[in-house]
CHARMM internal coordinates of N, CA and C (Angstrom, degrees):
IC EDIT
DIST 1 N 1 CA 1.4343
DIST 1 CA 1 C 1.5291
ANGL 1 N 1 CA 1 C 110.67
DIST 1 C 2 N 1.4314
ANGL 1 CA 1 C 2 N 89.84
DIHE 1 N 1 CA 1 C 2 N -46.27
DIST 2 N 2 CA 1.8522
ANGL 1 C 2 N 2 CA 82.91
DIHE 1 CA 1 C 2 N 2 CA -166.72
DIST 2 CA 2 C 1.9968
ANGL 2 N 2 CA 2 C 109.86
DIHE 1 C 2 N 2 CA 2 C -66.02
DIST 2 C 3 N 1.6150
ANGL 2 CA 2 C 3 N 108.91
DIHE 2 N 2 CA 2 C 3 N -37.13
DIST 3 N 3 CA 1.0822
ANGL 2 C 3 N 3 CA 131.86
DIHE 2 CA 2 C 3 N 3 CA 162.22
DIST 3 CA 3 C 1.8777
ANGL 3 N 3 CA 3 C 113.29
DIHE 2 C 3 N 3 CA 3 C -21.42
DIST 3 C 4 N 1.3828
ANGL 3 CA 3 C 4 N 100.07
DIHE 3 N 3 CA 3 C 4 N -40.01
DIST 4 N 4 CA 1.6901
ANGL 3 C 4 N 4 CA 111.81
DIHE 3 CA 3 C 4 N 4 CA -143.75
DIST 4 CA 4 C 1.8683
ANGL 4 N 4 CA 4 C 73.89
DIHE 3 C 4 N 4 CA 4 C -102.48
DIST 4 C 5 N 0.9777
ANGL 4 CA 4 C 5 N 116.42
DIHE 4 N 4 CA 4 C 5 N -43.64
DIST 5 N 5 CA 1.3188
ANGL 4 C 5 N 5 CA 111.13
DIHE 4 CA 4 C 5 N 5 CA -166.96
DIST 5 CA 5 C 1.8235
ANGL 5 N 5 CA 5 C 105.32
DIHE 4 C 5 N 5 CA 5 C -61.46
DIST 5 C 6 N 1.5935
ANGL 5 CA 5 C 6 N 96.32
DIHE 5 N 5 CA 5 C 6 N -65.34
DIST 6 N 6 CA 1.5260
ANGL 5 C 6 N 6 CA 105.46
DIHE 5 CA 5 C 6 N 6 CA 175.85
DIST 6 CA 6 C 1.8482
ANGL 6 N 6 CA 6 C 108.21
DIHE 5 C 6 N 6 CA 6 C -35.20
DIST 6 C 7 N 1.0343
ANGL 6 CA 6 C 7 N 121.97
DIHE 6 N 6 CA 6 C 7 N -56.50
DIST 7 N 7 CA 1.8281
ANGL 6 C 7 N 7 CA 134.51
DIHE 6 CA 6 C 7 N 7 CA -154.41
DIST 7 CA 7 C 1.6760
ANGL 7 N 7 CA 7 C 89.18
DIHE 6 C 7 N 7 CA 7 C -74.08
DIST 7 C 8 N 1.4196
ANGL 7 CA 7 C 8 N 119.06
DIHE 7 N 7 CA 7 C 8 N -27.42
DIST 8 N 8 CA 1.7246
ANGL 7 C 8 N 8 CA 119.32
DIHE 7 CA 7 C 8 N 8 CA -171.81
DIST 8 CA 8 C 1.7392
ANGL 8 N 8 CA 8 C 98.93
DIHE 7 C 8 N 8 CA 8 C -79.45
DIST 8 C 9 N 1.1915
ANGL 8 CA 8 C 9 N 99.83
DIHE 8 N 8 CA 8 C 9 N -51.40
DIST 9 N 9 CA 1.7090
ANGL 8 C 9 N 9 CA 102.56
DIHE 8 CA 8 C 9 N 9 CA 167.12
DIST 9 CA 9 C 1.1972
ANGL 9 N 9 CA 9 C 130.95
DIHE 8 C 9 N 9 CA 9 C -24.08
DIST 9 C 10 N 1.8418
ANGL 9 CA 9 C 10 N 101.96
DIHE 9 N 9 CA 9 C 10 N -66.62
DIST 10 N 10 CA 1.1297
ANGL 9 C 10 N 10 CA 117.13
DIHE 9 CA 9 C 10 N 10 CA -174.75
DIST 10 CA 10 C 1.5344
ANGL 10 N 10 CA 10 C 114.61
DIHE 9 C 10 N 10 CA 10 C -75.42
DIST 10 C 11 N 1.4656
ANGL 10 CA 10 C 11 N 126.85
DIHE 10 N 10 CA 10 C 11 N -11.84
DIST 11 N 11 CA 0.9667
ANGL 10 C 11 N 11 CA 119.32
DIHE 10 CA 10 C 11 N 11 CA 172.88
DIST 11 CA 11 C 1.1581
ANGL 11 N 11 CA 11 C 115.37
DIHE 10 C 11 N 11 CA 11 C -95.13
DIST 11 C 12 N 1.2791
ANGL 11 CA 11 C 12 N 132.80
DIHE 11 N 11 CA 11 C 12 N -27.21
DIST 12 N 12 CA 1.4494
ANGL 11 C 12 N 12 CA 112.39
DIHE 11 CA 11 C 12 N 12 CA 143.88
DIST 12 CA 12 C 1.5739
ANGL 12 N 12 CA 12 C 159.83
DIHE 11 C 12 N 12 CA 12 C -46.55
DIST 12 C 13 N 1.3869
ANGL 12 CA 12 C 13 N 80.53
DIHE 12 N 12 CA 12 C 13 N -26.27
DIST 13 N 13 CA 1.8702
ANGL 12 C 13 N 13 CA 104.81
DIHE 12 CA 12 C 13 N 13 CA 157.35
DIST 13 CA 13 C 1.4131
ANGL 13 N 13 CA 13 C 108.13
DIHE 12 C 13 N 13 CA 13 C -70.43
DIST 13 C 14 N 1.2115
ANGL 13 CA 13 C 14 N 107.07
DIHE 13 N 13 CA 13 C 14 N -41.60
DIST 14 N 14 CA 1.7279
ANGL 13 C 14 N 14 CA 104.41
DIHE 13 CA 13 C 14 N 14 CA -165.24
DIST 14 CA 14 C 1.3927
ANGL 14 N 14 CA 14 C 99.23
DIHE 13 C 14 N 14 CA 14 C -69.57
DIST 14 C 15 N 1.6122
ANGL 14 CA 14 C 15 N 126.09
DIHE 14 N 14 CA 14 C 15 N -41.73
DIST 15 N 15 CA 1.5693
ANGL 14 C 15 N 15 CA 125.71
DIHE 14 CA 14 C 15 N 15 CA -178.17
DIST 15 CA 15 C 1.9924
ANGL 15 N 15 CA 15 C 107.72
DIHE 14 C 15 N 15 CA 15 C -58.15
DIST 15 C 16 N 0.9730
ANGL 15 CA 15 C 16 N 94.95
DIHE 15 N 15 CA 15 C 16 N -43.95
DIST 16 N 16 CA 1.7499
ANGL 15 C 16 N 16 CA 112.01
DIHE 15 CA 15 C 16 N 16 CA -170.43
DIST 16 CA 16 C 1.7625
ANGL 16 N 16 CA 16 C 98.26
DIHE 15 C 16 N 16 CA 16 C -58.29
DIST 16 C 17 N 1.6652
ANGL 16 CA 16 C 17 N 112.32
DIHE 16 N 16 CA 16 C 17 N -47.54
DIST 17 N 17 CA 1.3792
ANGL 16 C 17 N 17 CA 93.55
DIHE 16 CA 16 C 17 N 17 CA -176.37
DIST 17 CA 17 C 1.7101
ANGL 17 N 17 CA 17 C 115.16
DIHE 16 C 17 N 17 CA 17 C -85.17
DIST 17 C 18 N 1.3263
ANGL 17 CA 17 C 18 N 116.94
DIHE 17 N 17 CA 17 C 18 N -10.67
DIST 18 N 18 CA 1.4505
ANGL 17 C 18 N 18 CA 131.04
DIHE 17 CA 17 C 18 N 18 CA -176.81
DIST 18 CA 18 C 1.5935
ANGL 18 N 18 CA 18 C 101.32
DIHE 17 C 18 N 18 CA 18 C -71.81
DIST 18 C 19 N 1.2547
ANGL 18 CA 18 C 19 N 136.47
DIHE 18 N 18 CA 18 C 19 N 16.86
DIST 19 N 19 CA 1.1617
ANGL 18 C 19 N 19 CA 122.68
DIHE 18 CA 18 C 19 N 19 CA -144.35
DIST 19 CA 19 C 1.8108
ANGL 19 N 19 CA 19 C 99.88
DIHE 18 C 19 N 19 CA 19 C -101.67
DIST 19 C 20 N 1.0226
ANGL 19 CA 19 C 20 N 111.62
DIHE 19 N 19 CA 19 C 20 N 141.84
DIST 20 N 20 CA 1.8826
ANGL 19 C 20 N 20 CA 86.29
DIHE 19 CA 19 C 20 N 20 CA 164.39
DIST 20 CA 20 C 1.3294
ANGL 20 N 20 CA 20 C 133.76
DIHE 19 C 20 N 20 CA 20 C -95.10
DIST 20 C 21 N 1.3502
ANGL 20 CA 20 C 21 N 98.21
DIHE 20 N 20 CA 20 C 21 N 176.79
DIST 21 N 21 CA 1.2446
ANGL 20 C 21 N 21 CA 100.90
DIHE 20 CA 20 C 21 N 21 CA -163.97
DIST 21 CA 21 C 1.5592
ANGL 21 N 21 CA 21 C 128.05
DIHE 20 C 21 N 21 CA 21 C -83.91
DIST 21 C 22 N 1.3446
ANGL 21 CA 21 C 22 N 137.11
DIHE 21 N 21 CA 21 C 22 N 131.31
DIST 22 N 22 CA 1.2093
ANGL 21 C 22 N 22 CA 139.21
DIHE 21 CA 21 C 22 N 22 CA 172.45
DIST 22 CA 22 C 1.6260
ANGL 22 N 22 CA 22 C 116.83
DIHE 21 C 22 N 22 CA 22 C -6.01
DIST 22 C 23 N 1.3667
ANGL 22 CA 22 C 23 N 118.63
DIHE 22 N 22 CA 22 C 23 N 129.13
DIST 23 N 23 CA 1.1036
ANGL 22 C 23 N 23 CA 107.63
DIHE 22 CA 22 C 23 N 23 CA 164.11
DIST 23 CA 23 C 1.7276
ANGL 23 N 23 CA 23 C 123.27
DIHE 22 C 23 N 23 CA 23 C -58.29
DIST 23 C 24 N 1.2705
ANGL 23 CA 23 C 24 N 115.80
DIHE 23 N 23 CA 23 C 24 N -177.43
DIST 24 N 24 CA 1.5778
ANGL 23 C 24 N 24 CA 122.53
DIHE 23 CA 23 C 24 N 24 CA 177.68
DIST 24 CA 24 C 0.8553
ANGL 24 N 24 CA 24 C 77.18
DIHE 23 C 24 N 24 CA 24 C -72.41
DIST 24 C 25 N 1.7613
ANGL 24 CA 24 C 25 N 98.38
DIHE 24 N 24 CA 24 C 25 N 168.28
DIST 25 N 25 CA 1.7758
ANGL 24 C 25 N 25 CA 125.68
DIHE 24 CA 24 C 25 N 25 CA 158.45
DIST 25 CA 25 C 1.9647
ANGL 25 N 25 CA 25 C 104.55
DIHE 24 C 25 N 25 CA 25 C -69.02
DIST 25 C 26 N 1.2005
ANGL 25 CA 25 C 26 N 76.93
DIHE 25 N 25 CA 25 C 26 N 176.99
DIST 26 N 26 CA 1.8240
ANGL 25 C 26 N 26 CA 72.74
DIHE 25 CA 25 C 26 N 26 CA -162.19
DIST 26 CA 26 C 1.6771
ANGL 26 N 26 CA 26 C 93.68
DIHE 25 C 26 N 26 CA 26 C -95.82
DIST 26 C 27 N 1.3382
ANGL 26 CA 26 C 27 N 131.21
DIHE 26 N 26 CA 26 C 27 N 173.97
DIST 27 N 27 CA 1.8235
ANGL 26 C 27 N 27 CA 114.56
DIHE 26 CA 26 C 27 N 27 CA 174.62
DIST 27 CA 27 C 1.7046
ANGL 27 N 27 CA 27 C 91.49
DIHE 26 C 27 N 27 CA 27 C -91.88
DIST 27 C 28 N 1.5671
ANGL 27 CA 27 C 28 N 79.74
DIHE 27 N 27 CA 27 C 28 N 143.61
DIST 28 N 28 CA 1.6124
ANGL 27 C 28 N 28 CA 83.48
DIHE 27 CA 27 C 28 N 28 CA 168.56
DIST 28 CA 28 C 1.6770
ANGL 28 N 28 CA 28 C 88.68
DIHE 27 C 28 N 28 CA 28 C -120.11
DIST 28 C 29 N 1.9400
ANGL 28 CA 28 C 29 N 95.20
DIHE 28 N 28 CA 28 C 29 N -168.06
DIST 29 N 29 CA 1.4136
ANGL 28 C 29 N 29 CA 96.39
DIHE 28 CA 28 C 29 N 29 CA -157.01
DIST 29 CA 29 C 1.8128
ANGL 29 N 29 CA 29 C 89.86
DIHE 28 C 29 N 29 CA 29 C -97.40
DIST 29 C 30 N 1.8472
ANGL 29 CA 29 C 30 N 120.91
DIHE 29 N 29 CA 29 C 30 N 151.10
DIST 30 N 30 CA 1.3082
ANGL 29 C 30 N 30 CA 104.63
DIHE 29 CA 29 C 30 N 30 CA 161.71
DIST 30 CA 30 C 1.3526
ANGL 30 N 30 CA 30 C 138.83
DIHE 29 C 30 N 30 CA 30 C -78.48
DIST 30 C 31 N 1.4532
ANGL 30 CA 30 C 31 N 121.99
DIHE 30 N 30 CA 30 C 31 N 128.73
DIST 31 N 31 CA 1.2719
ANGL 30 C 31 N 31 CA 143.14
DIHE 30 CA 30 C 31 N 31 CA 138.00
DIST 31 CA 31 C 1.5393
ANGL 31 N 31 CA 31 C 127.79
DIHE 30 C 31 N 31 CA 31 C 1.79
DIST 31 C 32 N 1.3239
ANGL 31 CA 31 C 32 N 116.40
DIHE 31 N 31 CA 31 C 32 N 85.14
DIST 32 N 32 CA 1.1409
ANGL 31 C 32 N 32 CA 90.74
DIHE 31 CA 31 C 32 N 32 CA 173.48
DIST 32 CA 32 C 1.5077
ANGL 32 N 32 CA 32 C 157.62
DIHE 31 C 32 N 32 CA 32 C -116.22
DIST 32 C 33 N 1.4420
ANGL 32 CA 32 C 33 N 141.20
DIHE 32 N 32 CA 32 C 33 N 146.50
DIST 33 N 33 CA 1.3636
ANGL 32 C 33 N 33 CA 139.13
DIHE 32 CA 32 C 33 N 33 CA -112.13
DIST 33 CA 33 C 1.6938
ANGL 33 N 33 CA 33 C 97.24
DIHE 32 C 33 N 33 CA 33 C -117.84
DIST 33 C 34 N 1.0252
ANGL 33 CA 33 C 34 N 83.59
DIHE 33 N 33 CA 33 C 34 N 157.15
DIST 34 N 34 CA 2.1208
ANGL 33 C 34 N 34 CA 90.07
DIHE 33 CA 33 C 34 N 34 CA 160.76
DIST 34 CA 34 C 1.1547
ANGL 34 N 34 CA 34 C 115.47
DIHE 33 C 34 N 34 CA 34 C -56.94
DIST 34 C 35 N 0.9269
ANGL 34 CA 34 C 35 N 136.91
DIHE 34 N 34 CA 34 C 35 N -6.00
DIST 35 N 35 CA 1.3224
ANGL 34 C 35 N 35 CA 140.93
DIHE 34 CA 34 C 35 N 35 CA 172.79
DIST 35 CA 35 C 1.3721
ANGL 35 N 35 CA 35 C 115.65
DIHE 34 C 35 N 35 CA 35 C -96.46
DIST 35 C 36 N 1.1713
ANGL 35 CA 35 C 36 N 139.62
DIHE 35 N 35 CA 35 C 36 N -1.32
DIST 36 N 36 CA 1.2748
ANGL 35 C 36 N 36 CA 129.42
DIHE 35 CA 35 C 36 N 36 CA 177.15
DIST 36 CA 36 C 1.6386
ANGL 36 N 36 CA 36 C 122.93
DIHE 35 C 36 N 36 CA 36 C -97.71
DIST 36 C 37 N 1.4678
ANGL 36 CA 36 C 37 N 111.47
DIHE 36 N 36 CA 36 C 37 N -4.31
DIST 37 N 37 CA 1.7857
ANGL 36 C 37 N 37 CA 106.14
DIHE 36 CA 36 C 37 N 37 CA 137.39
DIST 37 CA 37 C 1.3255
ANGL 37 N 37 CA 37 C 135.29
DIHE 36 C 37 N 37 CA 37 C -67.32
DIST 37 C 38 N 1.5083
ANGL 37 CA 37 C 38 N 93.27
DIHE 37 N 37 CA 37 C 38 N -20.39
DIST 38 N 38 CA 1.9004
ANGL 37 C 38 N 38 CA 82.14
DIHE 37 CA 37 C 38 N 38 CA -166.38
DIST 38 CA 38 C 1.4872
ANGL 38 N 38 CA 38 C 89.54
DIHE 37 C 38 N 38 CA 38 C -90.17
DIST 38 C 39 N 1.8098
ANGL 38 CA 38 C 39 N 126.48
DIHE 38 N 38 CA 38 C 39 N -42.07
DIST 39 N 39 CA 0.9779
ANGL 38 C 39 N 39 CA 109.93
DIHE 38 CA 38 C 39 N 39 CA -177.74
DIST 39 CA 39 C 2.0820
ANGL 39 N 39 CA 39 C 120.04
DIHE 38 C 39 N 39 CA 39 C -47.35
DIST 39 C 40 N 1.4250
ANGL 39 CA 39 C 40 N 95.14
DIHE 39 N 39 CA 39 C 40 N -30.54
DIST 40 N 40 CA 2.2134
ANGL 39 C 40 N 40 CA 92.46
DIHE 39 CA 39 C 40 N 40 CA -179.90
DIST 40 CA 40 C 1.7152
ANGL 40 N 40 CA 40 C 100.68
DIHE 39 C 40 N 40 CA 40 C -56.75
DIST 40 C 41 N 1.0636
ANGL 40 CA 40 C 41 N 82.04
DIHE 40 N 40 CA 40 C 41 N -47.71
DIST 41 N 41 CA 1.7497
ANGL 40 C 41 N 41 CA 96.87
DIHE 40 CA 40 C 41 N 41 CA -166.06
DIST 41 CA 41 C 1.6585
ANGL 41 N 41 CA 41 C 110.52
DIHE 40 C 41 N 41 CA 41 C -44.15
DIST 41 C 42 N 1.5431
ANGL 41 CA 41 C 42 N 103.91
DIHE 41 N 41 CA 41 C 42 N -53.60
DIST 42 N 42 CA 1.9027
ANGL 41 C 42 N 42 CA 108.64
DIHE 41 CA 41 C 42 N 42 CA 164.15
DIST 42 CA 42 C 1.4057
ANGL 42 N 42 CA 42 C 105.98
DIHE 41 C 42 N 42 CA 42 C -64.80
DIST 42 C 43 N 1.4909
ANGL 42 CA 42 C 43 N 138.91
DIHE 42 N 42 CA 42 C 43 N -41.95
DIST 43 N 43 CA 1.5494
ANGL 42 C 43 N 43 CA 108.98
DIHE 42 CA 42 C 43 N 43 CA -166.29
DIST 43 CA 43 C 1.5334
ANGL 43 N 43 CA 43 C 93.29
DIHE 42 C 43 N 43 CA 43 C -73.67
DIST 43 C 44 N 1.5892
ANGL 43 CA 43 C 44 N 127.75
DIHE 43 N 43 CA 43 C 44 N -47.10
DIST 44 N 44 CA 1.7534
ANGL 43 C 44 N 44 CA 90.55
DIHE 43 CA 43 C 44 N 44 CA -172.77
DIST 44 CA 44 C 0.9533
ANGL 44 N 44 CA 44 C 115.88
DIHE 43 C 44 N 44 CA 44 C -67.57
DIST 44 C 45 N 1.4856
ANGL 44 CA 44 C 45 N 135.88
DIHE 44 N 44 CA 44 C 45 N -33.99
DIST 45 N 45 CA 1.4862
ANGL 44 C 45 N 45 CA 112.23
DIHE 44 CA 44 C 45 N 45 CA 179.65
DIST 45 CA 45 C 1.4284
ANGL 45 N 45 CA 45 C 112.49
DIHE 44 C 45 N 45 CA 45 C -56.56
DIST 45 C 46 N 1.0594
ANGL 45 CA 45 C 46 N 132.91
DIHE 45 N 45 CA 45 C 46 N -23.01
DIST 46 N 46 CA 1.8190
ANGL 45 C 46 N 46 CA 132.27
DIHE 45 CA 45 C 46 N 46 CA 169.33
DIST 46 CA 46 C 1.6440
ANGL 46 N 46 CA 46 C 102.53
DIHE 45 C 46 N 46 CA 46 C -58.81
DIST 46 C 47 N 1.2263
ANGL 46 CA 46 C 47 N 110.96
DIHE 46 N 46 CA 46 C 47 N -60.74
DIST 47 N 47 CA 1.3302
ANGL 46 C 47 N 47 CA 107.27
DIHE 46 CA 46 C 47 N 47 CA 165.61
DIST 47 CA 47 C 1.4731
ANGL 47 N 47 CA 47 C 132.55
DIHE 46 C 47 N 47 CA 47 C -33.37
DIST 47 C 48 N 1.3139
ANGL 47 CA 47 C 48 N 94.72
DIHE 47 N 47 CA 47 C 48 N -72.92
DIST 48 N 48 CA 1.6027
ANGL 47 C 48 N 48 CA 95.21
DIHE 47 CA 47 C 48 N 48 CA 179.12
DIST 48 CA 48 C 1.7846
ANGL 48 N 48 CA 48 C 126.66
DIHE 47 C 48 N 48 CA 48 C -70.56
DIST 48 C 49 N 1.0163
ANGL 48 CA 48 C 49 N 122.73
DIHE 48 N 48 CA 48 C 49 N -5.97
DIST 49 N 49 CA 1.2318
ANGL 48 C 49 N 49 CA 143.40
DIHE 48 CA 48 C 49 N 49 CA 136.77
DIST 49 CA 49 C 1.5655
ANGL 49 N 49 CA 49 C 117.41
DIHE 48 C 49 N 49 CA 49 C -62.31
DIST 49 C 50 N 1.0106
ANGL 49 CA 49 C 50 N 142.59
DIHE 49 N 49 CA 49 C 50 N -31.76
DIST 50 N 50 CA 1.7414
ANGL 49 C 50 N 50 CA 131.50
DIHE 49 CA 49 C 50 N 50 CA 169.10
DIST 50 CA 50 C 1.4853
ANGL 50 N 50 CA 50 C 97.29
DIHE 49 C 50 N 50 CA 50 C -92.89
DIST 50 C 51 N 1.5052
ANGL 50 CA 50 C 51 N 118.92
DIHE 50 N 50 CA 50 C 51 N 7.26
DIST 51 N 51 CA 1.3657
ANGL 50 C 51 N 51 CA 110.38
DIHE 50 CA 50 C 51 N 51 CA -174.84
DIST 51 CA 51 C 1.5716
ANGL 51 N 51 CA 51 C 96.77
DIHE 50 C 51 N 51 CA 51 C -103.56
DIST 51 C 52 N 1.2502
ANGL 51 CA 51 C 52 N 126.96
DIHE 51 N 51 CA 51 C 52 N -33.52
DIST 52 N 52 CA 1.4351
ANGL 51 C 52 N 52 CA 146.28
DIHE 51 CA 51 C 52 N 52 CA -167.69
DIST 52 CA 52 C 1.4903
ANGL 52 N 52 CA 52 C 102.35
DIHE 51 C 52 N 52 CA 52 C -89.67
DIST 52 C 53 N 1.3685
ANGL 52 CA 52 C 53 N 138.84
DIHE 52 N 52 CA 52 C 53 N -14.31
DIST 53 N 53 CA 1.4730
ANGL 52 C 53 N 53 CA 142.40
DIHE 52 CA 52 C 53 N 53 CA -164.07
DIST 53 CA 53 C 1.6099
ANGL 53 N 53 CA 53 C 96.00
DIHE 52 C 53 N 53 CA 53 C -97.59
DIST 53 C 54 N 1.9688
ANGL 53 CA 53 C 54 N 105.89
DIHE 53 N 53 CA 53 C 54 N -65.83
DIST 54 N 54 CA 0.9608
ANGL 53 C 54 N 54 CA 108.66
DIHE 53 CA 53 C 54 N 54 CA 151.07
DIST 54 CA 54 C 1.7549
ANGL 54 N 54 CA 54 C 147.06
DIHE 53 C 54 N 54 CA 54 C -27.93
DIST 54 C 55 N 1.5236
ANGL 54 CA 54 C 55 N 107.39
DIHE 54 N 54 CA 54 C 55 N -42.44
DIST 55 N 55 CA 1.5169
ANGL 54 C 55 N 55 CA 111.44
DIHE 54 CA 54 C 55 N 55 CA 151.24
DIST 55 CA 55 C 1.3444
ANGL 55 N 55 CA 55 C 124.39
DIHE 54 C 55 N 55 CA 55 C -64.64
DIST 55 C 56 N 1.3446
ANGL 55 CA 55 C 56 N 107.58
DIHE 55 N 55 CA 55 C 56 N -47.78
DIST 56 N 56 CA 1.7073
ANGL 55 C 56 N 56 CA 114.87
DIHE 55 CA 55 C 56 N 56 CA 176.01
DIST 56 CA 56 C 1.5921
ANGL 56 N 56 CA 56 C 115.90
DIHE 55 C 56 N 56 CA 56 C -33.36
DIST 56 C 57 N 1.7225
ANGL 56 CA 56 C 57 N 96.09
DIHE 56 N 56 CA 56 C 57 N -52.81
DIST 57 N 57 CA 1.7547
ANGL 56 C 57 N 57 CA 107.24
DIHE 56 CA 56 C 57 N 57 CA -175.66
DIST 57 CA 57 C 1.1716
ANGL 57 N 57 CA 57 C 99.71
DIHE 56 C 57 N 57 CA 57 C -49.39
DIST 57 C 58 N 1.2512
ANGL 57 CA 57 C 58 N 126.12
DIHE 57 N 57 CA 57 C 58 N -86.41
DIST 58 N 58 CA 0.9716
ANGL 57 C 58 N 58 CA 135.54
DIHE 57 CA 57 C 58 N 58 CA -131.75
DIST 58 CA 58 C 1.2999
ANGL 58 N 58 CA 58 C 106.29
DIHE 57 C 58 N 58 CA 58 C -69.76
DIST 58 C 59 N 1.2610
ANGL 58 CA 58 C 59 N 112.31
DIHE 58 N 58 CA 58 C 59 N -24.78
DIST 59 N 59 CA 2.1750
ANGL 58 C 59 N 59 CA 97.46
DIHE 58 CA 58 C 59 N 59 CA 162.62
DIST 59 CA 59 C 1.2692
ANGL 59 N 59 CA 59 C 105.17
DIHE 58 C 59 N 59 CA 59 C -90.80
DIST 59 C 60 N 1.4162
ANGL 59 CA 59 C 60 N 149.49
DIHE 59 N 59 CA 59 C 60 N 5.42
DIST 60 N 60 CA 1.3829
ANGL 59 C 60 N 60 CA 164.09
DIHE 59 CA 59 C 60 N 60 CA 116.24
DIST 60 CA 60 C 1.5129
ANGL 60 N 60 CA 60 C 93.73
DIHE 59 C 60 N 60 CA 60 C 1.39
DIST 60 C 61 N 1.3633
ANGL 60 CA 60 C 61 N 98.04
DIHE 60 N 60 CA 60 C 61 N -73.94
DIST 61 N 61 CA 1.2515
ANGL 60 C 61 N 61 CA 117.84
DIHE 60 CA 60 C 61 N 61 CA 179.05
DIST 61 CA 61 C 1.4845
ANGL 61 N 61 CA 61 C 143.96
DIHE 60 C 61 N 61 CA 61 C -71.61
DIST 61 C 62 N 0.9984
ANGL 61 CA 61 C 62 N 98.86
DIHE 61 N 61 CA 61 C 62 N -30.99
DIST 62 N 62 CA 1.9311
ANGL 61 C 62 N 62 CA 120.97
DIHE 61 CA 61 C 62 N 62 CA 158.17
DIST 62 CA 62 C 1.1439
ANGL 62 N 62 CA 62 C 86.61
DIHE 61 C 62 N 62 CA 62 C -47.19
DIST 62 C 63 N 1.8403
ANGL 62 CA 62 C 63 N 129.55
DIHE 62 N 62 CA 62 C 63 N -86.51
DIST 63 N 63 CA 1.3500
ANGL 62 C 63 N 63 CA 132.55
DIHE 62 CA 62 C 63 N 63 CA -134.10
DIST 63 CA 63 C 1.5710
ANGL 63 N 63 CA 63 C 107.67
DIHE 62 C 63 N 63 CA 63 C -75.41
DIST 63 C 64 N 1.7499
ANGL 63 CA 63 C 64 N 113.55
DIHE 63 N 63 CA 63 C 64 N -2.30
DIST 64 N 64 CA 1.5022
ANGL 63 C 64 N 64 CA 121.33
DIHE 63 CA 63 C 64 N 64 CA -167.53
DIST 64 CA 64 C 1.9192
ANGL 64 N 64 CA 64 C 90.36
DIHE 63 C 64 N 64 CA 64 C -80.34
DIST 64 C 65 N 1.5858
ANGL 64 CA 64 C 65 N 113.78
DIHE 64 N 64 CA 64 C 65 N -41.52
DIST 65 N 65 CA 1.0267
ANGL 64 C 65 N 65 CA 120.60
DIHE 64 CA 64 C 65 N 65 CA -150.37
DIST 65 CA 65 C 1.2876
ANGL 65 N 65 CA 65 C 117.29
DIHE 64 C 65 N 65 CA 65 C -95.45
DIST 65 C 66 N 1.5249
ANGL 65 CA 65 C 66 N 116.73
DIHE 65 N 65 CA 65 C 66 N -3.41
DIST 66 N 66 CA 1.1867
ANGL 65 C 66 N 66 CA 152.65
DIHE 65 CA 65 C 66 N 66 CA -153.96
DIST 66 CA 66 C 1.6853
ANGL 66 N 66 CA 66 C 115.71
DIHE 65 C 66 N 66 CA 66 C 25.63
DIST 66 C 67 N 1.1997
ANGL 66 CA 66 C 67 N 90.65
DIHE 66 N 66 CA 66 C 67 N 78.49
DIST 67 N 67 CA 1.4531
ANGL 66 C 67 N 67 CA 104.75
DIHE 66 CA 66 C 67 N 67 CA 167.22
DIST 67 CA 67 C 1.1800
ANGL 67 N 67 CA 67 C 125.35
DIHE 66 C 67 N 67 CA 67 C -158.39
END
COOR INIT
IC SEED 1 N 1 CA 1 C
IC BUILD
């Protein structure tokens, strides 16, 4: 008896640690922070700066070619 009891134990531990694991969190949608003007504010200025570099060249290049 006591045998049957002990071996029931242990197989319940063994199920308990076999167990799996939690799914992921699910996606939720983002939140948004005080920070997400200043961040717009840096991508256009990134923008308009690869837009102005881009102009630069190319009369870079005019004046390379002389024309």
């Amino acid at each position: 008896m006591v045998r049957t009891i002990v071996m029931l134990g242990l197989l319940a531990a063994l199920a308990a640690c076999g167990s799996d694991s939690p799914p992921p969190p699910a996606k939720t949608e983002r939140t948004p922070t005080v920070f997400d003007d200043q961040l717009k504010a840096i991508d256009k200025a990134k923008a308009v700066e690869a837009q102005e570099m881009e102009h630069k060249r190319k009369l870079d290049e005019q004046l390379e070619n002389g024309g």
